[in-house]
C-alpha positions in Angstrom: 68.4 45.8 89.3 69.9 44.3 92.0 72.9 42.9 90.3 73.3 46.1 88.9 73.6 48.0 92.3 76.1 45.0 93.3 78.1 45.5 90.5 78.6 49.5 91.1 78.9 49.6 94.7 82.1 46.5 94.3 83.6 48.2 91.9 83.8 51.7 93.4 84.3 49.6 96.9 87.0 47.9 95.1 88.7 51.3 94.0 89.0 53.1 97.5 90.1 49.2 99.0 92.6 49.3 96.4 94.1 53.0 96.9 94.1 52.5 101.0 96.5 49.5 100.3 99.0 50.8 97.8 99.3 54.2 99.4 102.4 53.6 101.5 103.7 52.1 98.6 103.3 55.0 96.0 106.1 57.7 95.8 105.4 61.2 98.3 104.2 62.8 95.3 101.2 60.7 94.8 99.9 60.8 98.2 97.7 64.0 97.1 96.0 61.9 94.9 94.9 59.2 97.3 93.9 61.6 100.1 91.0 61.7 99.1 89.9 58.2 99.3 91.7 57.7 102.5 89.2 60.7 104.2 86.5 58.3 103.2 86.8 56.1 106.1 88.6 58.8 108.0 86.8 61.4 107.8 89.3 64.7 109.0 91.6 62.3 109.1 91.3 59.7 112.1 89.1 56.6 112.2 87.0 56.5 115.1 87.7 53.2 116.2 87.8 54.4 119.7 86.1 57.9 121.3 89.1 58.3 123.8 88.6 60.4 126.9 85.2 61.7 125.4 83.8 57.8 125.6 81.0 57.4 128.2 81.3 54.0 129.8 78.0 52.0 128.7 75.9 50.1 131.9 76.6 52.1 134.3 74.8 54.8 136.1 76.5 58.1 135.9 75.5 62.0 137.0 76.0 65.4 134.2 74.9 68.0 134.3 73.2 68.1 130.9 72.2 65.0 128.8 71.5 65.0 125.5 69.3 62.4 123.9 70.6 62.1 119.9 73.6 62.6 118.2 72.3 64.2 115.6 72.7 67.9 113.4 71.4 69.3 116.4 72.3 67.1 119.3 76.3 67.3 119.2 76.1 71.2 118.6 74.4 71.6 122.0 76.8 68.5 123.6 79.6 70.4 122.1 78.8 73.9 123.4 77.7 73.1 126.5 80.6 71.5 127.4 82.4 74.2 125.7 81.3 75.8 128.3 82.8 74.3 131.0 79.4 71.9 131.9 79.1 68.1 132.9 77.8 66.8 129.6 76.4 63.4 127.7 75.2 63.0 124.2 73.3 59.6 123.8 73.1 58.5 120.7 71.3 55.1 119.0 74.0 54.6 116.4 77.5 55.0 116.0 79.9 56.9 113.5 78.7 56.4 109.9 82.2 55.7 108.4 81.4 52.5 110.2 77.7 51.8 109.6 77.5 53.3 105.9 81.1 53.2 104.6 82.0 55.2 101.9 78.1 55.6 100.8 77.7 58.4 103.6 80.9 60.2 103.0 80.9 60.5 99.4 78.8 63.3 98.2 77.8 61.6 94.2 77.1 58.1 96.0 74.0 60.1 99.0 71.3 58.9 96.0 71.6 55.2 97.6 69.3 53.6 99.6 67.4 56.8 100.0 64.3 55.5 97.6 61.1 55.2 98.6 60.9 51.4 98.0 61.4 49.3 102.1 64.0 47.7 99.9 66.0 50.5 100.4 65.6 50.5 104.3 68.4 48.2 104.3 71.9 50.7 106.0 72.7 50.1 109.6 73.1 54.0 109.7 69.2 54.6 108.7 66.7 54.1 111.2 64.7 52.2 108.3 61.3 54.0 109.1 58.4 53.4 107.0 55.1 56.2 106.4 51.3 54.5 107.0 49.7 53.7 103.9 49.4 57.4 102.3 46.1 58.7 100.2 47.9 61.4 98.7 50.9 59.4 97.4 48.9 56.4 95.9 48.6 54.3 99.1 51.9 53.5 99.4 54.2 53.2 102.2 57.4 55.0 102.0 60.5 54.6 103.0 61.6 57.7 105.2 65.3 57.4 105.8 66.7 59.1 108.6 70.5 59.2 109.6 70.8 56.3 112.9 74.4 57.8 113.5 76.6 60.2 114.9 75.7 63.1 112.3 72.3 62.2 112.6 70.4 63.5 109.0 73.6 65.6 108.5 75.0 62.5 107.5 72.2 61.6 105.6 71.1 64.4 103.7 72.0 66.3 100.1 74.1 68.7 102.0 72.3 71.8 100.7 73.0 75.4 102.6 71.3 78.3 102.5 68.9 80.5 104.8 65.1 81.6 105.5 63.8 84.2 103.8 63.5 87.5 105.7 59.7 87.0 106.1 59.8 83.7 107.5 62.5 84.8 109.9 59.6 87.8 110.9 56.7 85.0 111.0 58.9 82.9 113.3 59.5 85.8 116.0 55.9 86.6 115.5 54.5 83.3 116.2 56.6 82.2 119.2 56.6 86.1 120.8 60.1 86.2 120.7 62.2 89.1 118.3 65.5 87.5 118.9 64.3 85.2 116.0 64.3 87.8 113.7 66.7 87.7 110.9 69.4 90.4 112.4 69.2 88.3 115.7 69.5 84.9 114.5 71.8 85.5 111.6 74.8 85.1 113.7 74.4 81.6 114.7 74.1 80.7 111.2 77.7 81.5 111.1 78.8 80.3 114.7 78.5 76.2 113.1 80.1 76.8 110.0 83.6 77.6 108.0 83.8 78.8 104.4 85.7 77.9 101.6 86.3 79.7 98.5 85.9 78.0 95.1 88.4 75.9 94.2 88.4 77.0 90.1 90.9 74.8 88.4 88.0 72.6 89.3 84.9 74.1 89.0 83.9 77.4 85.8 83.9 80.5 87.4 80.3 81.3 86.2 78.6 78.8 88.1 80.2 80.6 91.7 79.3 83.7 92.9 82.2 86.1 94.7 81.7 87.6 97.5 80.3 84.6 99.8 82.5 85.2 102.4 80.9 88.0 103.8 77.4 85.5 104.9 79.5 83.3 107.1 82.3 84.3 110.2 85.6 85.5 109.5 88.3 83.0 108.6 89.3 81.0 112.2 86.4 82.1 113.9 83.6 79.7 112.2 83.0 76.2 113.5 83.8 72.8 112.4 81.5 72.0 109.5 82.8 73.3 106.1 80.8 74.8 103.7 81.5 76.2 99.8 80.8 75.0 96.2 81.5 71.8 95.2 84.4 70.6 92.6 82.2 69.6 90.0 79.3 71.2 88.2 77.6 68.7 86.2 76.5 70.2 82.1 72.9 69.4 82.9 72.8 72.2 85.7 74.7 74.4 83.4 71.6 74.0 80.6 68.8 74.3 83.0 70.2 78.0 84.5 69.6 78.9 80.6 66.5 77.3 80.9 65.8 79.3 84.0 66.4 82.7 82.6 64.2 81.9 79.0 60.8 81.5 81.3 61.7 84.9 83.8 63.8 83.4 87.0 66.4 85.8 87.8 69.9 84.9 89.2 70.2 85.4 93.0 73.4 87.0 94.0 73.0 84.8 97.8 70.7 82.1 99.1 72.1 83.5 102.9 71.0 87.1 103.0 66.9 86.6 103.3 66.2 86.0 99.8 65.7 82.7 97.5 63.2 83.8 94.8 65.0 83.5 91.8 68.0 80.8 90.8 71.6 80.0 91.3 74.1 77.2 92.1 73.8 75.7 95.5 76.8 76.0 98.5 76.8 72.1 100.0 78.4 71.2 103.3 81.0 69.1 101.5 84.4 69.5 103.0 86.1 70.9 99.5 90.0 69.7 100.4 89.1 66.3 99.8 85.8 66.6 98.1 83.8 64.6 101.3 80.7 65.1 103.4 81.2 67.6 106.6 77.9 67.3 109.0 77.9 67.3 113.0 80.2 64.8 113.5 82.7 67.2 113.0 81.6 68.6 116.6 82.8 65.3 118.2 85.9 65.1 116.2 86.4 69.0 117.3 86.0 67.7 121.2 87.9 64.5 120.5 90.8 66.4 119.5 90.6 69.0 122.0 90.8 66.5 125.0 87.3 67.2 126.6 86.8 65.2 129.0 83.6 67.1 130.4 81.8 65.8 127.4 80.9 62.0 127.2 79.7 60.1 124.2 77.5 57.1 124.3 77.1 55.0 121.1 74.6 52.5 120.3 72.5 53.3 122.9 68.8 54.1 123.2 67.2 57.0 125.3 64.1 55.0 126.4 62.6 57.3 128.4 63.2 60.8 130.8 62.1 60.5 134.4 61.2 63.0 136.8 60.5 63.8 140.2 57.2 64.3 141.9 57.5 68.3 140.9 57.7 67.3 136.9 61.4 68.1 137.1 63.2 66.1 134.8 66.3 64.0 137.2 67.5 62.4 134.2 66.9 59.2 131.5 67.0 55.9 131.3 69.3 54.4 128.8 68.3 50.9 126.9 72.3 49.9 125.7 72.1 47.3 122.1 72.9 44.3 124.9 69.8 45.0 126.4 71.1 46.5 129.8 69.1 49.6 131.6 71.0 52.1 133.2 70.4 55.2 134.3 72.1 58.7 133.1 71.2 61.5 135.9 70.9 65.3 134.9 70.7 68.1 137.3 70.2 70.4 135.3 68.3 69.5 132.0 67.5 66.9 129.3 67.8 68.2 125.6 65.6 65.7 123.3 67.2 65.9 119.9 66.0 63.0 118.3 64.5 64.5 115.0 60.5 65.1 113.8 60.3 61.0 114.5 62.0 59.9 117.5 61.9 63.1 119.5 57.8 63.3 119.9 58.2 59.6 120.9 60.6 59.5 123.4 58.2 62.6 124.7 54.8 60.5 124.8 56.9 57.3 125.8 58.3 59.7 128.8 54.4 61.0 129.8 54.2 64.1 128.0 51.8 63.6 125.3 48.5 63.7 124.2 46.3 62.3 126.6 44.3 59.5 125.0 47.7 58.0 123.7 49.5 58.5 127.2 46.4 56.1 128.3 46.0 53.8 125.8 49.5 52.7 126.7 48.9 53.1 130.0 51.5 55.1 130.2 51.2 57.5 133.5 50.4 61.2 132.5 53.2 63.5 133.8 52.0 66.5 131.2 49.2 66.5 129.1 50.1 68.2 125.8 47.8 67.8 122.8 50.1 68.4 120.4 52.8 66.3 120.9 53.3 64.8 117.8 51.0 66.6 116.0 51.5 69.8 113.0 53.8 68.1 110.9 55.4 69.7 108.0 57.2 68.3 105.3 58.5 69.1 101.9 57.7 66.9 98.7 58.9 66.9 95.1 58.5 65.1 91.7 59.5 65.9 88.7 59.6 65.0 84.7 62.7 62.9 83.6 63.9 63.4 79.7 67.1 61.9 77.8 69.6 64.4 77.3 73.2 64.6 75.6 74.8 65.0 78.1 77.0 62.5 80.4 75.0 62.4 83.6 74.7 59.7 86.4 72.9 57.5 84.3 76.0 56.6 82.4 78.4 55.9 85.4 75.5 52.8 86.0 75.8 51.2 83.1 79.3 52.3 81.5 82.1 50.5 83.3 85.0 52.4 81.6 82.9 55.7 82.8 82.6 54.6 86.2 86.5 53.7 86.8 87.1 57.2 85.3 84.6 58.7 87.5 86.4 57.4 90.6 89.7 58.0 89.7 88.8 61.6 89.0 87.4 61.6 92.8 91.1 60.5 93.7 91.7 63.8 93.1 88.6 65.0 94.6 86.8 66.0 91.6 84.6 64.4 89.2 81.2 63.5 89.5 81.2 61.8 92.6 82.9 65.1 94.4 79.2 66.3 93.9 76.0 65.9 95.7 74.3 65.6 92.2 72.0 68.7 92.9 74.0 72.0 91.5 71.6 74.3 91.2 68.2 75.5 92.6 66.0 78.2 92.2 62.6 79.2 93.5 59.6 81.3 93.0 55.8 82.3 93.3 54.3 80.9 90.5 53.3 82.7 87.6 50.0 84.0 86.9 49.1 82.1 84.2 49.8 78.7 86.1 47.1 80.2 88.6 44.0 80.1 86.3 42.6 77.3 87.5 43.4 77.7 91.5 40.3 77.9 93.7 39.9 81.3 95.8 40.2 78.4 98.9 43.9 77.9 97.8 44.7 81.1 96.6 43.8 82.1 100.7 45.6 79.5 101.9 48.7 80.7 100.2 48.1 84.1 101.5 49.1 83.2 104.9 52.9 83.0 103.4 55.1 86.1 103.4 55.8 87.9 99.6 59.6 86.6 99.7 58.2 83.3 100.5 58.7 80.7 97.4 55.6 78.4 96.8 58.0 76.4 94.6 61.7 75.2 94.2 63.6 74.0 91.6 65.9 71.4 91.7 68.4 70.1 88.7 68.3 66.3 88.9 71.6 65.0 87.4 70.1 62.0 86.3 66.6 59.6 86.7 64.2 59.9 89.3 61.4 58.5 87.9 58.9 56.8 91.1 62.1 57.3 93.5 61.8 54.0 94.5 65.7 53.7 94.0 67.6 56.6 92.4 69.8 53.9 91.5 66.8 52.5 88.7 68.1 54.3 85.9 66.5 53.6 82.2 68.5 50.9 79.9 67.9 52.7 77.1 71.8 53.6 75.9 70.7 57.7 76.8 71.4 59.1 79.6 68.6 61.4 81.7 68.1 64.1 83.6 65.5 65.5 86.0 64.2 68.9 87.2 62.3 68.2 90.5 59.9 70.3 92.0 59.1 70.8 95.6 56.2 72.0 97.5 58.1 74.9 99.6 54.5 76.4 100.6 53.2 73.1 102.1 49.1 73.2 103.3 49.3 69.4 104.1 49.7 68.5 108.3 50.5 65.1 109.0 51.5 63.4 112.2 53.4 61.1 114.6 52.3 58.9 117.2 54.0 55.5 119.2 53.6 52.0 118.0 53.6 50.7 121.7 55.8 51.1 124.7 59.3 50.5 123.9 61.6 52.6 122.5 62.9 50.0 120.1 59.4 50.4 117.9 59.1 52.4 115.1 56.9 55.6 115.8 53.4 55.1 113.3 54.4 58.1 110.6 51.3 59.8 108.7 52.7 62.9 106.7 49.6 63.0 104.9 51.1 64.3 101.7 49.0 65.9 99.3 45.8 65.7 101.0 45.1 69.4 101.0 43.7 70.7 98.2 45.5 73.9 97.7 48.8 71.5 97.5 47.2 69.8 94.6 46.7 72.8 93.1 50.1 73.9 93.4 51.6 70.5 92.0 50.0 70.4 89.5 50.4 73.9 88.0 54.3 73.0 89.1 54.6 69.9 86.2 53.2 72.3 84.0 55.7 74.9 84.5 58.6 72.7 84.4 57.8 70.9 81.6 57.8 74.7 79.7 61.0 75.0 81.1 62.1 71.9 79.3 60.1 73.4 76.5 62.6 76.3 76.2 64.7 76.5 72.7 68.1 76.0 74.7 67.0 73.2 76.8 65.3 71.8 73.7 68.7 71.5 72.3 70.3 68.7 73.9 67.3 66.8 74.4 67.8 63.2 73.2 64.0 62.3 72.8 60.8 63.0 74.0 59.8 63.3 77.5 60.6 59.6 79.1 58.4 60.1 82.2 55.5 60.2 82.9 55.2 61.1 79.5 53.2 63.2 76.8 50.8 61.8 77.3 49.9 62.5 80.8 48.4 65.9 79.9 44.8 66.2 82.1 45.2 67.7 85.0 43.6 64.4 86.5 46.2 62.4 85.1 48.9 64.9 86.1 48.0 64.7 89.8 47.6 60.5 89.4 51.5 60.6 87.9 52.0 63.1 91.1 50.7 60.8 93.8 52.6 57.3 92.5 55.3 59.2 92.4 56.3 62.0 94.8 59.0 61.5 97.5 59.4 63.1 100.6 62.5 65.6 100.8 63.3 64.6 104.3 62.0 67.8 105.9 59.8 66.5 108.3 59.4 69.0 111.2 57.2 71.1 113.4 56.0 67.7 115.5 57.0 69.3 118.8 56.6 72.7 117.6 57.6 75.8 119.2 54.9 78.6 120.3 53.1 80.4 122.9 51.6 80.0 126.3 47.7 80.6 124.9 48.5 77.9 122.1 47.7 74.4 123.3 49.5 73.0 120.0 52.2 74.2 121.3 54.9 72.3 122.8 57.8 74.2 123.8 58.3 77.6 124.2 60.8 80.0 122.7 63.5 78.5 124.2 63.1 75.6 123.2 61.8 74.5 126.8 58.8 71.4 127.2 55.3 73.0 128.6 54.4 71.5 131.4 57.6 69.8 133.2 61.1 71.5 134.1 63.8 70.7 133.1 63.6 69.4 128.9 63.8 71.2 126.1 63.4 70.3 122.3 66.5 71.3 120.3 65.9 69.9 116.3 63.7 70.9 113.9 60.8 68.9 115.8 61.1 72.4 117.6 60.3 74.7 114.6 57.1 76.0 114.9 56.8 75.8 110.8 58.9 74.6 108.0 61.4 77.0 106.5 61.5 77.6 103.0 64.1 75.6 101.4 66.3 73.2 103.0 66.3 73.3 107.0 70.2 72.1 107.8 71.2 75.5 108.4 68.3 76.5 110.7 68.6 73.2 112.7 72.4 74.2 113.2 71.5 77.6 113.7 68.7 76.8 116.1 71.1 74.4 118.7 73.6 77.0 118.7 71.0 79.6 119.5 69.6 77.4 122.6 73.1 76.6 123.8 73.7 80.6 123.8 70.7 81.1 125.6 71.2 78.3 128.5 74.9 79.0 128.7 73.8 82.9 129.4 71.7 81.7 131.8 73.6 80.1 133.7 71.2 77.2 133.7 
C-alpha cells in the first residue's frame, strides 16, 4: 500500500516538476497548456516566498488594533476586512502557505482524498494539525484521524470544496436561538455573496446537463464579489452521471439551486475550485488580495502559535501572547479586540488555556479563572458518513492507482485543466427526509428527536463517491481486483450525537483531547441504518444495475441484520470534518452559551469567536459558506460599530 502511494504521488510529482522546467522552453502557444501546473505552486500566480509589506516581524512585541488568532476560512476574512477598513490589524497563524507545506496535494482538487483517512498513518502533512479523536464507542473504539488544515487557508485548504447554503428553516432556528433576526435568510444572504466570485460553466469541458443556468443571480454581480472563486468544475466523472438516474428511479427530485434555502432533492455540486486553471481557491485568496493591494495596516504572522489572550484586571482582553516555532514569547497588544478563529479544536482551547472555561478544567490545570463558562468546549456537532462500495464499468479513480498509462493521461489532461484530477471527486449530492418505509422500525424516542428539525431540513445526504471508500482509513486503499469502484456515501445531516473538547495540559503545543461521540445516540442509529438500506435500493435501481461489474464489494450481501448493518457502520464511518458548535453562539439565560450574537465571549471584553466553533448548531450540508458568511457578517457588524 505504501509503495503504491509512492509510486502515484512521484509520478504525478514528476509530471508538474517536469512542465515547470520546460515551460520557458516551449513555443508561446503552449504556455496555455502548462498554466495550469505552474498555478500549483503559485496559486493566482505568485509564490509566497515572502509576505512583503503585509509580513509581521516575528519576536517582537508590537500594538494593533485588532488581532486575530488563525489564519484560517474565517480568520483572514475578518484580518482582511478589518483592515479594509482602515484598522491596525494582525492575523496569527500556526502554519504557513500550503503550496509550501502540502505541495500540489492541497491545490489540486482530484489529489484532496490523501492523507485525509482515518488511519494516524495518514496524520503525516506539515499542513494538517495531525489531531487524533479518544477511543470512540460509536465508531468501534477506534481513534480517528481528524485532519484539520495547519495553514494559511486553514480547512479551506483542506476541505472537498463543496458550496452551497442553509436551508430557509435553519436560517429561522438560528435567529431564533441566538435572539437575533439579522440571521434570518434575507439578512444573512448577502454575506454569502460578499466572499465569493462566480464563474459560469466552462462547456467544451463539462455536458451541459450536469450545470444548471441561471446561478448567477445567488452570488454578487460580476466585480463586486470577493476573492474566492466559485462555479462547476471541468469534469464530471460517468459515475455521478448514473447515480442522478439512480436518484430520480427511487423519488429525489432535481433542485434547480443549493443557494436559495432549499437542498431536499439532488443535483451537481458548485466547488470553490478556481475554474481558469482548474485549482483550489479558499481564504488564502484574502492575503493574496491584501498582498497585492499593498496593505500595510494588515500584518501576517506565520508559524506562530497564539498561546494564550491576556487581560487586564476588568476582564478586558489587552492582547496575546505569541509562542514563535523557535520557541520565543512575545507579546502582540490589541486595543481594541482579539478574534479567536482557530476552528471547533483549537479555538475552545486557546479559550480554557486563556481562563475562560469550564471551571473544574480551569483548576485542574491550575489555570487562574478569568470567566467561568461551562460550556466552553462543550455541544459539539459533527457530520458523519459511510457508505456501500460496488465495481462498476466505469473508469473512476480506482484505475488512475493502478493504471500507469491512465494516470499520465489523467495528468496531462489537467495540463489543460481538465480531466479527472480538475475535480474534487464528489459531483453530485442530493438530500432528503427519509421515506416512510425506511421509518418502520424508528422508535417514537427518535422520531421526537427528529422533530426538533425544521420540514426543509434534510435528515440525510447523498454523496457520489468516484471511487473506494471502504473503512476510510486511506482513500488511497483502492481494491486490486482489475475493476474499478464506486461509492455513494451517506451522511447524518440531522445529527442527535454531542461530543466534546477539552485541553491535554497547559501548553498550547498539545493536542486538545477530542471526543465527538459519534453514534452514540440512538436516534442516529436509527437513521444510519435505515440510510444503508436506502442506498443500497438506489444501487438496486435497473439503470444503476446496469453498469454494475459485480456484486456489492463492501460490506457486502451479506451484512443484512440490522445488527450487522450498524457493526459495518461503526468500523467504518468517517467524520466529514464538520466539527462545530464547541463555543457556541446563544443567549444571555443559556449557560451553554458562549458568545453572543455577535460573536462576542460571555464574561470578558474584548474577544469574540469568529469560525464555526461559533455556530450555535450545525447547518445542513457543508458549512464553508456559512463560515465565510459568518466572518464577513462579524466584520460588518464591528466595522459599523465603530469598535
Amino acid at each position: 500500500m505504501f509503495l503504491r502511494r509512492v509510486f502515484l504521488l512521484s509520478i504525478l510529482f514528476g509530471a508538474v516538476s517536469w512542465a515547470l522546467h520546460v515551460r520557458d522552453l516551449l513555443p508561446r502557444g503552449f504556455a496555455p497548456i502548462v498554466s495550469a501546473l505552474t498555478a500549483l505552486f503559485h496559486g493566482d500566480g505568485l509564490i509566497q516566498s515572502s509576505l512583503g509589506a503585509i509580513g509581521g516581524v516575528l519576536g517582537v512585541d508590537q500594538e494593533f488594533d485588532y488581532v486575530v488568532a488563525g489564519g484560517g476560512t474565517a480568520g483572514n476574512v475578518m484580518g482582511y476586512r478589518l483592515a479594509e477598513a482602515g484598522f491596525k490589524v494582525a492575523i496569527v497563524e500556526a502554519g504557513t502557505f500550503y503550496e509550501l507545506s502540502k505541495p500540489v496535494l492541497a491545490t489540486v482538487p482530484g489529489l484532496d482524498v490523501i492523507f485525509v483517512g482515518s488511519s494516524q498513518n495518514e496524520a503525516v502533512s506539515a499542513a494538517d494539525w495531525k489531531f487524533n479523536t479518544a477511543s470512540q464507542q460509536g465508531a468501534g473504539g477506534r481513534n480517528v484521524h481528524y485532519a484539520q488544515g495547519k495553514c494559511l487557508g486553514g480547512s479551506s485548504a483542506w476541505n472537498f470544496m463543496l458550496q452551497h447554503r442553509p436551508t430557509t428553516g435553519a436560517f429561522d432556528k438560528w435567529a431564533q436561538t441566538v435572539g437575533d433576526d439579522s440571521y434570518r435568510q434575507g439578512s444573512f444572504e448577502p454575506f454569502y455573496e460578499k466572499t465569493m466570485t462566480y464563474s459560469s460553466p466552462d462547456l467544451t469541458k463539462r455536458p451541459a446537463n450536469t450545470t444548471i443556468q441561471g446561478n448567477e443571480a445567488d452570488f454578487a454581480a460580476t466585480g463586486q464579489g470577493g476573492p474566492v472563486q466559485v462555479g462547476y468544475s471541468n469534469y464530471v466523472s460517468p459515475w455521478s452521471t448514473w447515480l442522478e438516474k439512480g436518484f430520480k428511479a427511487v423519488g429525489l427530485g432535481m433542485q434547480n439551486s443549493f443557494n436559495r434555502g432549499k437542498l431536499l432533492g439532488y443535483h451537481y455540486a458548485l466547488t470553490t475550485i478556481r475554474q481558469s486553471d482548474a485549482t483550489r481557491s479558499s481564504s488564502v485568496q484574502f492575503i493574496y488580495a491584501a498582498k497585492d493591494r499593498g496593505m500595510q495596516n494588515l500584518k501576517v504572522f506565520t508559524n506562530a502559535d497564539v498561546s494564550r489572550i491576556t487581560f487586564d484586571d476588568s476582564k478586558k482582553a489587552t492582547g496575546v501572547e505569541v509562542l514563535s516555532a523557535a520557541g520565543t514569547r512575545y507579546v502582540l497588544k490589541a486595543n481594541k479586540e482579539v478574534i479567536v478563529s482557530g476552528g471547533a479544536f483549537k479555538s475552545p482551547q486557546l479559550l480554557m488555556l486563556s481562563g475562560i472555561g469550564p471551571e473544574d478544567t480551569l483548576r485542574q490545570f491550575n489555570i487562574p479563572v478569568v470567566a467561568s463558562r461551562p460550556g466552553v468546549g462543550q455541544n459539539m456537532w459533527d457530520h458523519i458518513f459511510f457508505g456501500p462500495s460496488y465495481p462498476v464499468k466505469l473508469p473512476t479513480f480506482t484505475d488512475i492507482e493502478y493504471n500507469p498509462i491512465k494516470l499520465a493521461a489523467a495528468t496531462g489532461q489537467y495540463l489543460l485543466a481538465s480531466g479527472i484530477f480538475a475535480s474534487n471527486g464528489i459531483d453530485i449530492l442530493g438530500w432528503e427526509k427519509l421515506p416512510s418505509q425506511y421509518r418502520q422500525r424508528f422508535s417514537p424516542s427518535t422520531e421526537q428527536a427528529l422533530s426538533q428539525f425544521s420540514s426543509d431540513w434534510p435528515e440525510v445526504e447523498y454523496l457520489g463517491g468516484n471511487g473506494y471508500t471502504g473503512t476510510f482509513s486511506s482513500l488511497l486503499a483502492q481494491p486490486a481486483t482489475g475493476k474499478s469502484y464506486a461509492t455513494i456515501l451517506g451522511a447524518l445531516v440531522s445529527p442527535l450525537s454531542r461530543g466534546n473538547v477539552t485541553i491535554a495540559s497547559t501548553s498550547v503545543k498539545d493536542s486538545p483531547v477530542i471526543n465527538p461521540n459519534w453514534l452514540t445516540a440512538q436516534g442516529d442509529q436509527d437513521v444510519a441504518v435505515a440510510l444503508v438500506r436506502r442506498m443500497r435500493d438506489i444501487w438496486s435501481t435497473a439503470d444503476v444495475q446496469s453498469i454494475l461489474d459485480g456484486p456489492e464489494y463492501y460490506p457486502g450481501t451479506t451484512v443484512a441484520s440490522d445488527d450487522d448493518i450498524l457493526n459495518y457502520i461503526r468500523q467504518s464511518l468517517m467524520t466529514v470534518w464538520h466539527s462545530s458548535c464547541t463555543c457556541k453562539m446563544g443567549t444571555t439565560d443559556d449557560q451553554s452559551a458562549v458568545v453572543d450574537s455577535q460573536a462576542r465571549v460571555y464574561g470578558v471584553k474584548g474577544v469574540r469567536v469568529v469560525d464555526a466553533s461559533a455556530f450555535p448548531f450545525l447547518p445542513p450540508g457543508h458549512p464553508q459558506s456559512t463560515v465565510y458568511a459568518l466572518a464577513e457578517k462579524i466584520a460588518d457588524n464591528i466595522i459599523k460599530g465603530g469598535k
